[in-house]
C-alpha positions as CSV (number, residue, x, y, z in Angstrom):
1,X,-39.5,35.4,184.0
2,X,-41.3,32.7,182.6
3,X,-43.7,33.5,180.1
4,X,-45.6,30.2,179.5
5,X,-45.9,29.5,183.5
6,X,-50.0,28.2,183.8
7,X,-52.4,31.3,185.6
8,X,-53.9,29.4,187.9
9,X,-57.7,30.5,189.5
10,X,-59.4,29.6,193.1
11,X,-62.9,29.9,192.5
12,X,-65.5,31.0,195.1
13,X,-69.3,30.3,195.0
14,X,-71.3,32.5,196.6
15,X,-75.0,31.6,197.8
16,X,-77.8,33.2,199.8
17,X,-80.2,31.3,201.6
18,X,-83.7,32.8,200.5
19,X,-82.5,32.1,196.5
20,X,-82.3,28.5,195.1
21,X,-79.2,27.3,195.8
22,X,-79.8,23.8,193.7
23,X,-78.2,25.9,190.8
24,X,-74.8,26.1,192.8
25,X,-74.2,22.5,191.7
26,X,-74.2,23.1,188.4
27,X,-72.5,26.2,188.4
28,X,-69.2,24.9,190.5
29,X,-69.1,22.3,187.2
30,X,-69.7,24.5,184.3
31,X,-67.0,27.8,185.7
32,X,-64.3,25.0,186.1
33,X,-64.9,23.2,183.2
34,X,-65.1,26.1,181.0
35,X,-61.8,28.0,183.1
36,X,-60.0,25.2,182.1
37,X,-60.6,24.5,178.5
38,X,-59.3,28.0,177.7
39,X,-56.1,27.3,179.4
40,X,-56.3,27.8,183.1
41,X,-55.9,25.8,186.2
42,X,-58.7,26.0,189.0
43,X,-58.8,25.4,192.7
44,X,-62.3,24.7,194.1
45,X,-62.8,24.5,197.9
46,X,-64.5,20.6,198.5
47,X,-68.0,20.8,197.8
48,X,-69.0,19.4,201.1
49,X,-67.3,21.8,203.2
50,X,-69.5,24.1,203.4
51,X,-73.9,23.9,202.9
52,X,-74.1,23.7,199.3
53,X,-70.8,23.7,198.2
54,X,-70.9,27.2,198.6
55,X,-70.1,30.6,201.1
56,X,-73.6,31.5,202.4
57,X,-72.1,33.4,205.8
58,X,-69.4,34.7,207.8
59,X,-68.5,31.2,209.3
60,X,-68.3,30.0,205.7
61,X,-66.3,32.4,204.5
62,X,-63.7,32.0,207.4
63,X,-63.3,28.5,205.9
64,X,-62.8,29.6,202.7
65,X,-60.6,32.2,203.8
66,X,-58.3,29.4,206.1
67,X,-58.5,27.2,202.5
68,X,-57.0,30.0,201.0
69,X,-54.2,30.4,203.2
70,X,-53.8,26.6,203.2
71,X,-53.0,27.1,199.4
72,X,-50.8,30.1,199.2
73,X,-48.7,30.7,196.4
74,X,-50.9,28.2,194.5
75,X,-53.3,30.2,192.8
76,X,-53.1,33.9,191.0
77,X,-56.3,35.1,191.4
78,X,-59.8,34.2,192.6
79,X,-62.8,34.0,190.5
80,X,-66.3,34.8,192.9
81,X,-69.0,33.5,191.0
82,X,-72.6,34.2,191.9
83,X,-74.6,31.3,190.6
84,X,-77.6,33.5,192.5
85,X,-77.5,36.7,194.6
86,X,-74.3,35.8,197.9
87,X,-73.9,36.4,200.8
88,X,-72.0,39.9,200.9
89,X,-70.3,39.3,204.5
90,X,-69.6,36.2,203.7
91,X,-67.9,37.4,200.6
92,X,-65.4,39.9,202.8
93,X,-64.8,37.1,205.4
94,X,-63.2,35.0,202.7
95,X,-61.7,37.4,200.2
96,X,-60.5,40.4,202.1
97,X,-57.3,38.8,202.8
98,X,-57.1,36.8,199.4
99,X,-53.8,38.9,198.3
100,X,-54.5,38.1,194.8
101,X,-57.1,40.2,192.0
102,X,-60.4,39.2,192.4
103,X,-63.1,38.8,189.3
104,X,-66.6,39.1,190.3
105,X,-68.5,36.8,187.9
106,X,-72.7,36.5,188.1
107,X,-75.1,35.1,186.2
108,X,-77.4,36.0,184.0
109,X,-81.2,35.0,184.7
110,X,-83.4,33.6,181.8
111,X,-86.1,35.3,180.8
112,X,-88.1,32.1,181.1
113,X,-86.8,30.8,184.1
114,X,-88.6,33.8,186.5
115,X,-90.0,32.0,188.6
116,X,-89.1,31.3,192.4
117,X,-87.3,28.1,191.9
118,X,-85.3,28.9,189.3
119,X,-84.5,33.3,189.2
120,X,-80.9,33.5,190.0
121,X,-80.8,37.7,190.8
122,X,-76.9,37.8,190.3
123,X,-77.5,41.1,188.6
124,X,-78.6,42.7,192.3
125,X,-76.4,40.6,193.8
126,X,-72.6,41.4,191.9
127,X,-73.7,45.3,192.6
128,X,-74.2,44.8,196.1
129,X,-71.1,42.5,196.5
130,X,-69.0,45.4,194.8
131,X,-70.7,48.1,197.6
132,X,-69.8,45.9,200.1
133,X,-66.4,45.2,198.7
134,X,-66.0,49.5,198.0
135,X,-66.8,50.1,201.8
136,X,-64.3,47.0,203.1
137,X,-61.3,48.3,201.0
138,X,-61.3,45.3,199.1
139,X,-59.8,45.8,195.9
140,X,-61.6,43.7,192.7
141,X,-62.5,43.5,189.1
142,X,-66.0,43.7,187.9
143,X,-65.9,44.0,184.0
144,X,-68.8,44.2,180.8
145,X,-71.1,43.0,180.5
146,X,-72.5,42.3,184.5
147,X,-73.3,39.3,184.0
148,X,-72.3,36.6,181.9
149,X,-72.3,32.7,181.3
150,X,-69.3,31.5,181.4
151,X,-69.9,29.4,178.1
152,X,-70.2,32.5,176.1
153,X,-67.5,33.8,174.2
154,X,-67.5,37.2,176.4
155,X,-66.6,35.1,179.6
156,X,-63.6,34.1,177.6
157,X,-62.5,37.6,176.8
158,X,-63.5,38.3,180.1
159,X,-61.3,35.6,181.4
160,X,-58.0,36.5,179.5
161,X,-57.5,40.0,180.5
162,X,-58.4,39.2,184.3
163,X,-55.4,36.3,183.3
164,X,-53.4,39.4,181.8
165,X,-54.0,41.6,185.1
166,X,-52.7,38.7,187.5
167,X,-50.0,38.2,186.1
168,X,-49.2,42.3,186.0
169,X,-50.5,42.5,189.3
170,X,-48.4,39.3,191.0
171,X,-45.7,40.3,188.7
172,X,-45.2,44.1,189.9
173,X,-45.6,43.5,193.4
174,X,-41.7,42.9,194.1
175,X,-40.0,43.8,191.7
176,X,-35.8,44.6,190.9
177,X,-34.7,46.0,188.3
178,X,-31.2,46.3,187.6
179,X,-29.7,49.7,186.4
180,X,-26.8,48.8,184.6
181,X,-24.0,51.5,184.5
182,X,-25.0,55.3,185.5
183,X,-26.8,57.3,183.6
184,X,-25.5,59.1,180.5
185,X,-24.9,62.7,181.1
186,X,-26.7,64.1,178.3
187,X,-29.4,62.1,178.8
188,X,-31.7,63.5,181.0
189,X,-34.9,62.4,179.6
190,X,-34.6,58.8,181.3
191,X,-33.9,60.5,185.1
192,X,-35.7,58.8,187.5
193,X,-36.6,58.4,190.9
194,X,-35.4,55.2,193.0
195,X,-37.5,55.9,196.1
196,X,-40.8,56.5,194.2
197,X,-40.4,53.1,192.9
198,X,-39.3,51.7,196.0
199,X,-42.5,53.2,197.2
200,X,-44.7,50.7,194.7
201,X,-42.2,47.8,195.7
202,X,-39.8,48.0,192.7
203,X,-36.4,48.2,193.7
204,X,-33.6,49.5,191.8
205,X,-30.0,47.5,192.2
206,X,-27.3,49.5,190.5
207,X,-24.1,48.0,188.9
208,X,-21.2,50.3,187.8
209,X,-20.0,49.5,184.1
210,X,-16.5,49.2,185.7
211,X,-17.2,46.6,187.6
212,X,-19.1,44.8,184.3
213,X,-15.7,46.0,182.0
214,X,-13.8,43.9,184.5
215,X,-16.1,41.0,184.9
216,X,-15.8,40.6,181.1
217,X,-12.3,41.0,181.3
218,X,-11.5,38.3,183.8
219,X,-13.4,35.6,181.6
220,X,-11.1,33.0,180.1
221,X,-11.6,32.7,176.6
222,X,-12.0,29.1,177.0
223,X,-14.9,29.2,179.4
224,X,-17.3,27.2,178.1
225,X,-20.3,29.6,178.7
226,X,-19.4,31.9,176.4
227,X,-19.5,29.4,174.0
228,X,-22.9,28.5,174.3
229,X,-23.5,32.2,175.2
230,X,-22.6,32.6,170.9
231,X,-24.3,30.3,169.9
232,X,-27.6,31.9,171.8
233,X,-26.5,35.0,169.9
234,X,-26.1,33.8,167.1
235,X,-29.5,31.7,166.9
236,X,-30.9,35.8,167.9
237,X,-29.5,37.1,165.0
238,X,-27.1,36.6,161.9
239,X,-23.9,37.1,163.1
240,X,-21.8,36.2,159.9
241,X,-20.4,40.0,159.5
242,X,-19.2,40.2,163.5
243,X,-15.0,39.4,163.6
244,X,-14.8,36.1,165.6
245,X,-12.7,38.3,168.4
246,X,-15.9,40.9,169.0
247,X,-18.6,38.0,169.1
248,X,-16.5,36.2,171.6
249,X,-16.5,39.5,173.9
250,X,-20.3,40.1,173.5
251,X,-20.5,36.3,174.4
252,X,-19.0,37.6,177.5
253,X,-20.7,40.6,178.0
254,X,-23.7,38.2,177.9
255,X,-22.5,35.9,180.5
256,X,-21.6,38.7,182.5
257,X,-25.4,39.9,182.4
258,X,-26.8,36.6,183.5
259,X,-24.6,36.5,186.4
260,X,-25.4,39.9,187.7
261,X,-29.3,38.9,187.1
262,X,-28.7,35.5,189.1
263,X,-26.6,37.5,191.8
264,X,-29.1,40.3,191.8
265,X,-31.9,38.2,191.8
266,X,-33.2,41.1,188.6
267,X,-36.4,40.8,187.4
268,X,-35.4,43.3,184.3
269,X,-32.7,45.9,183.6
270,X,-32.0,48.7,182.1
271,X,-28.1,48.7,180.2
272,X,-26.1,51.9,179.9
273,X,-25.5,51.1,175.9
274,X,-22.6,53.9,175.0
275,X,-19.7,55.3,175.0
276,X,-18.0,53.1,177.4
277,X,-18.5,49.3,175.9
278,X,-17.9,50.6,172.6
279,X,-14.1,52.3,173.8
280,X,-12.7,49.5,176.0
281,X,-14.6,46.3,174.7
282,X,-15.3,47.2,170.6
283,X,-19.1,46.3,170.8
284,X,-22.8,47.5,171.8
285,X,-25.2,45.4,173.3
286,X,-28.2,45.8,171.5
287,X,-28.4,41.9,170.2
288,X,-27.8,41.3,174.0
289,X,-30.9,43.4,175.1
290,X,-33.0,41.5,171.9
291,X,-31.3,37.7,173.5
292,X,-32.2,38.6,177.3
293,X,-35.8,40.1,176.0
294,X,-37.2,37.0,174.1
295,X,-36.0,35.1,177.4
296,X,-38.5,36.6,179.6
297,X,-35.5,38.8,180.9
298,X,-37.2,43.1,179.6
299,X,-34.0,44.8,179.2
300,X,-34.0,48.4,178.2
301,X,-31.5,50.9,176.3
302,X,-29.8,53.8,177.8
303,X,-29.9,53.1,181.8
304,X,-34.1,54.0,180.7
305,X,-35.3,52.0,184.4
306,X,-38.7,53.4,184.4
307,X,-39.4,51.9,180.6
308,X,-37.9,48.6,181.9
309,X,-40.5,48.5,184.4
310,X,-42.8,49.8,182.0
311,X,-41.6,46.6,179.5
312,X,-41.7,44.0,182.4
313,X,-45.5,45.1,182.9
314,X,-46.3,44.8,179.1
315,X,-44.5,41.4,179.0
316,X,-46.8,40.4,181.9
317,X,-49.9,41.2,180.8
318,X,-49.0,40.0,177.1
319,X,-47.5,36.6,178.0
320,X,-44.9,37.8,175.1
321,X,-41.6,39.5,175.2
322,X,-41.7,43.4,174.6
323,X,-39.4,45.6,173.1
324,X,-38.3,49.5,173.5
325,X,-37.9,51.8,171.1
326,X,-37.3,55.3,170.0
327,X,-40.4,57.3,169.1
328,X,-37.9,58.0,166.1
329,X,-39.5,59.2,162.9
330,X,-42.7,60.4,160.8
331,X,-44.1,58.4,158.3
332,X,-44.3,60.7,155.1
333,X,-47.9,63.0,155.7
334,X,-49.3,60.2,157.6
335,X,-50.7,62.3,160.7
336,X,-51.3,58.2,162.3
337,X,-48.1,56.6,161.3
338,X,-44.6,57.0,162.5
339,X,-41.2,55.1,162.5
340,X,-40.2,53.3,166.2
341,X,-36.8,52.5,166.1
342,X,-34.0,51.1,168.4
343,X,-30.5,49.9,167.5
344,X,-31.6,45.8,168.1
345,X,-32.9,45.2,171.2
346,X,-36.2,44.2,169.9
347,X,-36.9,39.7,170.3
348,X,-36.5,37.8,167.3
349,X,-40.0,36.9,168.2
350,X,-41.4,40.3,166.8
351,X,-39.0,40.9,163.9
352,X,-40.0,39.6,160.0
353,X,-37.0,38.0,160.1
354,X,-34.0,37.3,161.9
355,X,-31.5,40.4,161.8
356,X,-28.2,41.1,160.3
357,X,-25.6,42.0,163.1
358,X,-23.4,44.9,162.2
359,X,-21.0,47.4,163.4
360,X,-22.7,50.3,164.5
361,X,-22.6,53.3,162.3
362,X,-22.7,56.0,164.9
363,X,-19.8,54.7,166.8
364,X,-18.0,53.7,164.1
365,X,-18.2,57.8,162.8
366,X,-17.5,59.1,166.4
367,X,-14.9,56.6,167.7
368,X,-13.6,55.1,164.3
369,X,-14.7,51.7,162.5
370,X,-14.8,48.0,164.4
371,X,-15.7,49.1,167.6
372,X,-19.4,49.4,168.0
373,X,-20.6,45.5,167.2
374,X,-24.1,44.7,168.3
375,X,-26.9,45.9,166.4
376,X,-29.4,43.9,164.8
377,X,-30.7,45.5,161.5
378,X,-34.0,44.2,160.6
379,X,-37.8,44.8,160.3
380,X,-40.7,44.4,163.3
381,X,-43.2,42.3,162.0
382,X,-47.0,43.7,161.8
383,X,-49.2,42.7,164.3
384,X,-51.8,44.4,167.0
385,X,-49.7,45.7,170.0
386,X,-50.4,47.7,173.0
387,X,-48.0,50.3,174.0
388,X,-47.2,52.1,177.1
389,X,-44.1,54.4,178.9
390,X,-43.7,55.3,182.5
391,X,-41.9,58.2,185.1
392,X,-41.6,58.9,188.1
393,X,-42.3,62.3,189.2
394,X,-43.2,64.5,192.4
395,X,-42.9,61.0,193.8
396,X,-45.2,59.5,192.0
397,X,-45.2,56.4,189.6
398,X,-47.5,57.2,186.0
399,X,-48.2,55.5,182.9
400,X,-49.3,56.4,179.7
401,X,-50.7,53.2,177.8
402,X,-52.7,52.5,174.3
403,X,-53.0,50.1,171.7
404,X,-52.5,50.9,167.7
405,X,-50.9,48.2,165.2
406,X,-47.3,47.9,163.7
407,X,-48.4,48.0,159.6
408,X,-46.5,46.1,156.7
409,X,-45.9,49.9,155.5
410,X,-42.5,49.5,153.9
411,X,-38.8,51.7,155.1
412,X,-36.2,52.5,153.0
413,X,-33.5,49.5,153.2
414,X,-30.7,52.2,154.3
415,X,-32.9,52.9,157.0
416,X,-30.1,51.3,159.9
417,X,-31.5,49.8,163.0
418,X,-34.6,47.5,164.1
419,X,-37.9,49.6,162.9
420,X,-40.9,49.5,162.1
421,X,-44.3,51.7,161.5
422,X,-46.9,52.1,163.6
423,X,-50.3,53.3,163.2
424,X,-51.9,54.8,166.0
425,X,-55.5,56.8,166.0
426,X,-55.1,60.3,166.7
427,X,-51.2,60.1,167.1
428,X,-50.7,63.5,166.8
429,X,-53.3,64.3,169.7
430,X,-51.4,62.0,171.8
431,X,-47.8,63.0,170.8
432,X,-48.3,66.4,172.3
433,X,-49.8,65.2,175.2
434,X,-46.8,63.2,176.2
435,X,-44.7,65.9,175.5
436,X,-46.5,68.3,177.6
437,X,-46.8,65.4,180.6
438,X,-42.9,65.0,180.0
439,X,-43.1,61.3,179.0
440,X,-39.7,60.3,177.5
441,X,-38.6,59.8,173.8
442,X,-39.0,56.0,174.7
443,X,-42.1,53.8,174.2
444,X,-42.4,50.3,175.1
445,X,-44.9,47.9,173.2
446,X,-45.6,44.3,172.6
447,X,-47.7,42.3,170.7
448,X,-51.6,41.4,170.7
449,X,-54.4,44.1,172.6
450,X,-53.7,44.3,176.2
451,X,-54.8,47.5,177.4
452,X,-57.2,46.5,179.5
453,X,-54.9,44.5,181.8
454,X,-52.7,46.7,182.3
455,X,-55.7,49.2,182.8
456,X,-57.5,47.0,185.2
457,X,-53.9,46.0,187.5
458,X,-52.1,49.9,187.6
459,X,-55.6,51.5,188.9
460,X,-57.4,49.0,190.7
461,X,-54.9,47.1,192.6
462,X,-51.3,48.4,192.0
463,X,-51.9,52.1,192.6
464,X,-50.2,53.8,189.8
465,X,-51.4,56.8,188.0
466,X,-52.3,57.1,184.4
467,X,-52.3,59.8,182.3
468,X,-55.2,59.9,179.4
469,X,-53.7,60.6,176.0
């Protein structure tokens, strides 16, 4: 998945006759100029094919709508600005087929500029676009303020979460995630159901962890791909401790996982992490999962599909790699802090520093030393994140999403593993509420304040269900 691919916006004008439609003009230069300094691309229909540069009726929207088509796969959402009231037919004509989210942008009028020639009445109009819209079926996004200029600094919050909730929404759509190896007996908590997701578009390809055993196998030593495939580890994660023999198998492991998401054509996956890799190939692949995460590529722990999908989501609307992680541990009396921990699957990109790569301490007790290396022992950095976890259930696909912050709130250096401490209002409140909704012991987050994205996308145009914490 490429995380720095351009969003990329087809902006619609709307007019109405009766209303002055001189402020159109200006209007189709100041949205695209503004869309584009803060990062995006923009499509605009040709001014002069339609009165005015903009949609004004039905016949004007069929044009737009025939545009549209004529530049598919070229544009991730549409902007409909109202530089005065629109045509609301019009509007449908050209949009109801757009296949992409659509913001609904108006101006605001000046409260010395009421007169006939110059009052816009974009507040009206964006409410009577969005009935129309309601009645049609048509799916859109009509955030606070109702109406904005888009040279104010709220058009430009505005602007990156509709970004955020394109890229969830164009993202999710068709999705495959791989599972990885069955799922471990005794852990029932990630159980999920394949149709459910099917059911949203999200197919599930599984992989028996025979058939991965022997694929690593079968690699020559000499194959050059597993050299480069260490040295990708190793610029992941110190690797200085790992016996030359082990790194060289989770090179292959590695190679074997990009060949199964080129085959598969995966989206994300979800890895069965023990006991099996540990007894016949003497490693874990949590430095893997870490590697394939800061490539674009959300891989989760413990055949946990529906967190995958839940990752691939975050890492959409973020534009950042996400991580999962154990709701693991309180944090001393703290009733808003607690420890989230995995074994190293979390992106260099969201650690303090880059981790130490060791033999893992819970295999090495069960199944003896030197045969569980692959975790990466380090710190995640403090930052705003938004997190979210998802199931499946009674056929149904739900979410539970918020935003808190990791601190700088030190942990013991014994502590093994990648953690870190969150702070989250009311965690308490919302721990027991997960518990109850039978959410699993999994949460996926990523960096910066995203909620409203992923908000926006699962309710309004993807059809998921979300439960309030």
């Amino acid at each position: 998945m490429d995380l720095t691919k351009r969003v990329t916006f087809a902006l619609y004008f709307g007019n109405r006759g009766f209303f002055p439609e001189s402020l159109v003009a200006g209007a189709r230069q100041e949205l695209s100029t503004q869309v584009e300094q803060l990062g995006y691309g923009t499509l605009m229909m040709p001014a002069d094919a339609t009165p005015n540069g903009a949609v004004e009726s039905t016949a004007d929207g069929l044009k737009y709508a025939a545009w549209l088509a004529a530049h598919h796969g070229q544009f991730d959402g549409v902007i409909l600005c109202l530089p005065n009231f629109g045509d609301e037919t019009g509007a449908v004509a050209a949009l109801r087929d757009a296949g992409v989210p659509i913001l609904i942008q108006a101006y605001p009028d000046a409260l010395d500029k009421m007169d006939f020639k110059s009052r816009r009445d974009a507040f009206c109009g964006k409410l009577s676009i969005m009935d129309v819209f309601g009645q049609y079926g048509v799916p859109f996004s009509a955030p606070s303020p109702h109406t904005v200029h888009p040279g104010r600094p709220m058009f430009a919050q505005i602007l990156h979460e509709f970004a955020g909730t394109c890229r969830v929404v164009n993202g999710m759509k068709r999705l495959t995630v791989g599972a990885i190896g069955a799922r471990t007996t005794a852990f029932k908590t990630v159980r999920c159901d394949e149709l459910a997701l099917q059911r949203h578009g999200i197919t599930t390809e599984t992989v028996d962890l025979s058939e991965v055993i022997r694929r690593v196998r079968g690699l020559a030593d000499s194959d050059p791909r597993c050299r480069t495939k260490a040295g990708a580890i190793g610029d992941t994660a110190d690797c200085g401790k790992v016996p030359a023999a082990n790194l060289l198998t989770l090179a292959k492991l590695g190679v074997v996982l990009d060949d199964l998401t080129a085959e598969l054509r995966l989206d994300a996956m979800a890895i069965r992490c023990w006991l099996e890799l540990e007894q016949d190939l003497r490693i874990a692949p949590c430095v893997l999962a870490g590697e394939l995460n800061q490539r674009g590529i959300p891989c989760a722990c413990e055949v946990d599909v529906c967190n995958a999908v839940a990752m691939t989501a975050l890492q959409l609307a973020a534009g950042r790699p996400a991580a999962c992680l154990d709701w693991n541990n309180n944090y001393g009396d703290d009733p808003d802090k607690c420890i989230l921990f995995h074994c190293g699957p979390v992106p260099p990109s969201m650690m303090t520093a880059k981790g130490q790569v060791i033999d893992h301490p819970m295999f090495a007790k069960a199944l003896g030393a030197g045969c569980g290396w692959g975790p990466n022992v380090g710190r995640i950095a403090a930052s705003p994140m938004t997190y979210a976890s998802a199931k499946t259930e009674n056929g149904r696909l739900s979410f539970y999403v918020g935003e808190g912050e990791m601190t700088a709130d030190p942990i013991p250096a014994e502590f093994f593993g990648c953690a870190g401490v969150a702070r989250i209002p009311q965690l308490q409140h919302k721990l027991q509420k997960m518990g109850y909704a039978g959410y699993r012991h999994h949460v996926t987050l990523s960096f910066g304040s995203v909620e409203a994205s992923l908000r926006d996308a699962f309710q309004r145009y993807l059809g998921y269900e979300i439960t309030e914490l």
